[in-house]
N, C-alpha and C positions, 0 to 999 in steps of 0.2 A: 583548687578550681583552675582547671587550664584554660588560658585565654585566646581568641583567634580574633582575625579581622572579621570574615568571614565564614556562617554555619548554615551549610545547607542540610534543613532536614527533608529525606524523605530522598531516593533515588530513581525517581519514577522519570518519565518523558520530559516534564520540564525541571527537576531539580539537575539531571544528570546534562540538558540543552545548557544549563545555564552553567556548570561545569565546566562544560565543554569549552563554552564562548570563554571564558574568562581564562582554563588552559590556553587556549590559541592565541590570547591578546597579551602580551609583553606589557602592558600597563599594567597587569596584575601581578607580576612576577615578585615583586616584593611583601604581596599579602600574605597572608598566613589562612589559610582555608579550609575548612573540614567539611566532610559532608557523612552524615548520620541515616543511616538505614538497617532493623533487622534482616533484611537480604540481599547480597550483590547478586542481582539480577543480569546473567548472561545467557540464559535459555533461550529458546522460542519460543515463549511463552504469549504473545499475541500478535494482531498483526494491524498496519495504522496504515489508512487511507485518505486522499485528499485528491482534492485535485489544482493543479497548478499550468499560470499562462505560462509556457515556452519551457528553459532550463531552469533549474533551479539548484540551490544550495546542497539536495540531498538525495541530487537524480545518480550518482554514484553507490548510495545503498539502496535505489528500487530495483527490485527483482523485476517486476512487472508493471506495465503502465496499457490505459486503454484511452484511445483518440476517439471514443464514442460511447455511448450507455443506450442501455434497453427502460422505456418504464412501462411499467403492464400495470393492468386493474381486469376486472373478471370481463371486459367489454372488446379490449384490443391491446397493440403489442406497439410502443414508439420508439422508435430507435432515433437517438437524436447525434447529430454528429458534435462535438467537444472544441472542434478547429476553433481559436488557438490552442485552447486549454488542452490538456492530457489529465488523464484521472490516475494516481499512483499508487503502489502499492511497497509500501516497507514492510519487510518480517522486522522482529523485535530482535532475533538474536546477531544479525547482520549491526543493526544500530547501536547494542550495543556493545561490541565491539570494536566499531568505530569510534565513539566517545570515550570508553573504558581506558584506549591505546590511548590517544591524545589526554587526558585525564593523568594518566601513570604514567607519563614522561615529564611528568611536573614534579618537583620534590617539594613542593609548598604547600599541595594540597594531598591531604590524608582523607580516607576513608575507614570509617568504623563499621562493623555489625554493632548495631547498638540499639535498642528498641526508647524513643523518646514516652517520657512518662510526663512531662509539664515541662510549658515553654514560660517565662515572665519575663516581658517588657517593659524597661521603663525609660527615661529619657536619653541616658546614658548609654546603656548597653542591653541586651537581652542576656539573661539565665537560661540555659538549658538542660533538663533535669532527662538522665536518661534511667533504663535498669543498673547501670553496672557505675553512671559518672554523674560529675555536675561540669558543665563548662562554659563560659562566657563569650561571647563577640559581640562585636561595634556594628556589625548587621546579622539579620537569622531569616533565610528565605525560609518560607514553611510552606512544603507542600501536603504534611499529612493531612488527612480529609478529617474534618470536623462535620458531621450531617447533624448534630445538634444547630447548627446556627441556620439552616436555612426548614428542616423539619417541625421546628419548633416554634413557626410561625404561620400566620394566615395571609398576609398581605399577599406573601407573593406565591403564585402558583408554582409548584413541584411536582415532574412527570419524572421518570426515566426514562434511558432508550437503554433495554437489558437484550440482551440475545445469547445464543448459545449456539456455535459454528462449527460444521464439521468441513476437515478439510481430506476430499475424497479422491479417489485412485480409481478409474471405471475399467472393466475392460472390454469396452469400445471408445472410438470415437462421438462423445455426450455432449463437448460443450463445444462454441462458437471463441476460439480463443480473442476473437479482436473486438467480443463488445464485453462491457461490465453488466450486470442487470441491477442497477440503480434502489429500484423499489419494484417486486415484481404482489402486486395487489390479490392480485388473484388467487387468494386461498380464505378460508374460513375467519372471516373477522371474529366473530363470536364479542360483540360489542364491543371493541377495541380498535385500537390502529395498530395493525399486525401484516409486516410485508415480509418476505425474503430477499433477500440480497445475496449476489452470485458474481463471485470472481473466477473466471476459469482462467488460470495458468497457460493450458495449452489444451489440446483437445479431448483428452480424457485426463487431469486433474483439475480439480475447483475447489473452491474456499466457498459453501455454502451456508446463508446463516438463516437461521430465522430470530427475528428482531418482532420489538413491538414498543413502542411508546404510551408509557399506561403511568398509572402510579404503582400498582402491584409487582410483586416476581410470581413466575408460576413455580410450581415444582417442575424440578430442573427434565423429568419423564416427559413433560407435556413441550419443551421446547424441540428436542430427539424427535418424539412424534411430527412434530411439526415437521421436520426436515423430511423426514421419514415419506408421509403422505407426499409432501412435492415430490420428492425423485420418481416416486412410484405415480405420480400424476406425470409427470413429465418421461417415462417408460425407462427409467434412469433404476434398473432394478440389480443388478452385478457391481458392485464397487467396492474398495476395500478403506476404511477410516484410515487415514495417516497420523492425525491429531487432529482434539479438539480446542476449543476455546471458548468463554464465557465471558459476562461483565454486565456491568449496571453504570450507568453513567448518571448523575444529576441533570434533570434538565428545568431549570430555574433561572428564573431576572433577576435571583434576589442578588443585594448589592455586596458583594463580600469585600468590597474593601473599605466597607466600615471597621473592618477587624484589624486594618493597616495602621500600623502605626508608621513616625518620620524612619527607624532603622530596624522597621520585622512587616517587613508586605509578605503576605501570601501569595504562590505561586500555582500553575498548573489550576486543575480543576477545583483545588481548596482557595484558589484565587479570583475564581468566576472566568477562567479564561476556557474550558468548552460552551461552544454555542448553544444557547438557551433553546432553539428550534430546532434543533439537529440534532447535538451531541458527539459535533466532530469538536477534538481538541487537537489533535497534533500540530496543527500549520499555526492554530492560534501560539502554541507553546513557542513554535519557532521563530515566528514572531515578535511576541511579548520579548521572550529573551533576548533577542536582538536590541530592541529598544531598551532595555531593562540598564543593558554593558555599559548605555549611553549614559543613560543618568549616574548611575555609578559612579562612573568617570566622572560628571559635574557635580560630583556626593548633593545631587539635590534631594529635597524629602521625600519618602517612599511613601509617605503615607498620600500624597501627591499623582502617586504615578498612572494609576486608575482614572479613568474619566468615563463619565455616563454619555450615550450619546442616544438619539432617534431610534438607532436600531434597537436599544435595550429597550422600548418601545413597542415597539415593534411585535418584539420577542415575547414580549407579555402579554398583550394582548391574543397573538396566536396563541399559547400556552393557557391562558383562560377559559378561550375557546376550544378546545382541544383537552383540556381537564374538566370542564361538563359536559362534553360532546364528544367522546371519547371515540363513539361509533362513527363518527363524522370524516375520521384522518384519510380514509382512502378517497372520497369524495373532495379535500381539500386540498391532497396533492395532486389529483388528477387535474383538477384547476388550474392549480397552478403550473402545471408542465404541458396542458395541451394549450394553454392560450398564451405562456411566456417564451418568452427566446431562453437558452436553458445557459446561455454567457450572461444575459443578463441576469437571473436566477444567480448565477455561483455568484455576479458583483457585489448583487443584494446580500445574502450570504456571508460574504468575505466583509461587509460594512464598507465597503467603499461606492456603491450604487449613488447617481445623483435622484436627486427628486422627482424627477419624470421615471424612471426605473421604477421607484420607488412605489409610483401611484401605478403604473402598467403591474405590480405584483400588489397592490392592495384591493385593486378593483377584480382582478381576478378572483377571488374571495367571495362567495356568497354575500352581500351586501348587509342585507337585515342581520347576520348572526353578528358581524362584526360591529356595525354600527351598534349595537346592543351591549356587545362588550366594552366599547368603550364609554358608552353612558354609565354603565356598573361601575366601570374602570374611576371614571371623572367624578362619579359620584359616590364613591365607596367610603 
């Protein structure tokens, strides 16, 4: 049984963030580190959006950034301006190559293709069970996604945000390069919350998706279609596919770091760190991990590190809302972005919003549907 300080499983956004951070910090230099994944992922294989006030940590691998967004529903078209904020765009194979280099200039920390089969925690140390090893460390970040712990309950609501995006090549000038289009509402709900989203690169490339927030996945034809009918609704009919991309995201309050023990937290979205109303995790990843370096360094308890706050609140009761009222979602964000400042929206968002913020994005809301969820909510 080979023994490490540290085993990160799973090389996805946050196992490889927290990698990263601990390559870059000379406090770690003496640990002994492994990180376990069936795939080293360097492809372009997707692409992570966010938005951010001013500079930031990772404005070196965005390709592209927008100082404004579009939000549409079948009535009209807002273009909202972003001043301070900028909304960003990282491809994945940019990123990880930047991690990968910082990563592999460390000779402490090892990387395996190695597919985990069972992880056992106990006070001491965690066991790590793979196809090919057994190996031990004194901490095991785990990002592989466990959907048994939150599917297989009812307390808390579970949506996804899945989508399926093509990233297209016109030949004309199609797109407006300096907005994003946020949530464009205007296409066939067909009882769901069903929007597009549109990054155009430059004037005839874009990253077109269509998304929905449901519990279901469709067949993967019926999301294509959907792309399909926008371009041709929008006279967008000559373009050539570059690549596509897909994905299902959890979107759930449930608590996953009941699964945390003092030396094996979970991380990334097996961690509850994508947004229970959204389904953005990147900036949470980069975040958490940040904070994450810290405790480390004070080897205080992981099981610890997690804290519930208002906004997980928050998030649930929207997602209640929004999991029996499924037909509702375009009617609850149009609310929300024609009557809110859209900085105070990302504050809200980001969990930093104070309690007047807070109430300016709560009253926005149909009243009766939420006040009802939360009497369910209180009395459940």
């Amino acid at each position: 049984m080979k023994c490490y300080d540290y085993i990160i499983t799973g090389a996805g956004a946050a196992g490889l963030m927290l990698a990263y951070r601990i390559a870059k910090d000379s406090f770690f230099d003496q640990k002994s580190i492994l990180i376990l994944d069936p795939i080293k992922r360097i492809a372009e294989d997707r692409t992570w959006s966010f938005w951010e006030d001013g500079t930031g940590e990772w404005d070196d691998l965005v390709s592209k950034s927008w100082n404004s967004v579009i939000f549409a529903n079948s009535k009209s078209n807002l273009k909202l301006s972003l001043t301070p904020y900028r909304y960003k765009m990282i491809k994945s194979k940019d990123f990880y190559q930047e991690v990968w280099s910082e990563i592999r200039s460390k000779s402490n920390i090892k990387f395996l293709k190695q597919k985990i089969v069972k992880l056992i925690p106990n006070n001491k140390y965690v066991e790590v069970h793979t196809n090919k090893s057994i190996f031990k460390a004194s901490k095991v970040f785990n990002s592989i996604p466990n959907p048994e712990n939150y599917t297989k309950q009812n307390k808390y609501p579970v949506l996804k945000q899945h989508f399926v995006g093509w990233f297209i090549k016109t030949d004309s000038c199609s797109f407006d390069a300096s907005d994003a289009t946020f949530m464009d509402f205007d296409i066939p709900q067909q009882g769901n919350t069903r929007f597009i989203y549109v990054l155009p690169v430059n004037s005839n490339e874009a990253l077109v998706e269509y998304t929905m927030f449901s519990k279901d996945l469709l067949d993967y034809s019926s999301y294509e279609s959907g792309i399909k009918a926008y371009l041709d609704q929008k006279g967008i009919k000559n373009y050539k596919i570059l690549r596509k991309e897909q994905g299902a995201i959890p979107m759930t309050s449930y608590p996953f770091s009941t699964h945390n023990f003092s030396n094996f937290p979970n991380i990334g979205t097996n961690g509850g760190w994508t947004k229970a109303s959204t389904g953005y995790t990147f900036n949470n990843c980069s975040k958490k991990t940040r904070a994450l370096i810290t405790y480390l360094k004070r080897n205080a308890d992981l099981s610890k590190f997690e804290k519930r706050s208002r906004f997980d609140f928050y998030d649930m009761l929207f997602l209640d809302v929004l999991t029996t009222k499924n037909h509702l979602g375009s009617e609850l964000f149009s609310n929300l972005f024609y009557n809110v400042d859209i900085k105070t929206i990302f504050r809200f968002l980001d969990d930093s919003s104070n309690f007047i913020e807070d109430f300016k994005i709560i009253t926005s809301f149909p009243k009766k549907i939420f006040i009802r969820a939360l009497i369910n909510r209180l009395f459940s």
